[in-house]
N, C-alpha and C positions, 0 to 999 in steps of 0.2 A: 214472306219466305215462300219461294216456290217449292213443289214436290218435281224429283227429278226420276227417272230411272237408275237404278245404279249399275253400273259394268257388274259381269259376272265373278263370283266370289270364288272362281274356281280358275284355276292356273296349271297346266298340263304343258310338260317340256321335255326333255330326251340330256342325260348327261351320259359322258363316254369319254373318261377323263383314266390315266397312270396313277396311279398310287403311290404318293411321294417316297415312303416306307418300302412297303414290299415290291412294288415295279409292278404289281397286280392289275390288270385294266378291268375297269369297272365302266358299268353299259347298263342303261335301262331309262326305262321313261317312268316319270313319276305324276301325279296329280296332285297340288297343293291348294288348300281351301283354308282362308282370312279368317282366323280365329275371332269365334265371336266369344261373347262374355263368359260360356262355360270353359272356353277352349282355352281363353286367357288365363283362367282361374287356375282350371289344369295343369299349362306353361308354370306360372309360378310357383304353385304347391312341390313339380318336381324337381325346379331346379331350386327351391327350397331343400330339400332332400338330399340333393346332389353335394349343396355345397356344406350341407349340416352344420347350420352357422358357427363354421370354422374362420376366425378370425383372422389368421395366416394362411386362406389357402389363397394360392399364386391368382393375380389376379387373368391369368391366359385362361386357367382352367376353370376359373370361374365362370368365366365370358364364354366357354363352348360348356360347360354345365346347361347355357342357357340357350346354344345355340340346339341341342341334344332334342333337349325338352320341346324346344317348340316343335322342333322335326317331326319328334316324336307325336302331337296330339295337332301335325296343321295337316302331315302329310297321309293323302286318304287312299293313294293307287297306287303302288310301288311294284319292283319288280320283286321276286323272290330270297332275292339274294340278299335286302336291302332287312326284310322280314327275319332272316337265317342268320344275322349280325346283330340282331336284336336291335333295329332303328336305331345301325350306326354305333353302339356302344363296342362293340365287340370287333369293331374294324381297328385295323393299326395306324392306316391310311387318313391322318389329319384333312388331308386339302378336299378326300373326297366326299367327305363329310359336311367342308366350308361350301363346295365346290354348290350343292346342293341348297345350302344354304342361302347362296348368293343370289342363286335363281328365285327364289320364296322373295328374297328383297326385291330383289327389280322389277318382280312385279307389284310388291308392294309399293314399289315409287310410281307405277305408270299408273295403277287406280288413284293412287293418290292427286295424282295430275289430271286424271280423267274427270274427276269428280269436282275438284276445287279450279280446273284452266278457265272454267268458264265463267267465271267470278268478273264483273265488268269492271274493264279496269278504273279508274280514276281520272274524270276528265281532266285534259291538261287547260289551262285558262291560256286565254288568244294572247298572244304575246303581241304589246302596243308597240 
């Protein structure tokens, strides 16, 4: 097993998206950094909390319980306004919230691919 470098743990983007709800345009640049095992622990414990092992709650709002949470302990440079919402709980605005979210994943896919693209592939055997 080789030792590799890994890409950086740190992901910095710009969202400037309408607010499905109020028509509020929301603008700022955010830094998000790859939850490691405390950060994980964190994620879960809150949206533990959120959803208060409630056996009936809708599964939408359990899926952004979870979506809150990570937000809440991945993302580390926000603008102001982002803080004054209470990371996103206090917005009305669903999408801007996903919006954000969405950004945290795609990067979580391109490290992901950064990391494992270089895995050799499989030789193909010489066709007789």
């Amino acid at each position: 097993m080789s030792v590799k470098t890994l890409p950086s743990m740190e992901h910095s983007f710009h969202i400037d998206i309408k607010g499905s709800n109020t028509g509020q345009q929301w603008s700022g640049n955010f830094t998000y950094k790859r939850p490691n095992l405390r950060a994980q622990s964190e994620i879960a414990k809150t949206t533990s909390r959120l959803n208060e092992d409630l056996k009936n709650i809708e599964p939408e709002m359990s899926f952004l319980h979870g979506v809150l949470a990570s937000l809440r302990h991945t993302i580390i440079d926000f603008p102001k306004w982002w803080e004054e919402k209470d990371f996103g709980f206090e917005l009305y605005d669903t999408n801007v919230v996903l919006e954000i979210y969405k950004a945290c994943q795609e990067f979580e896919d391109e490290w992901f691919k950064k990391v494992w693209s270089d895995e050799k592939p499989k030789e193909e055997k010489p066709k007789e």
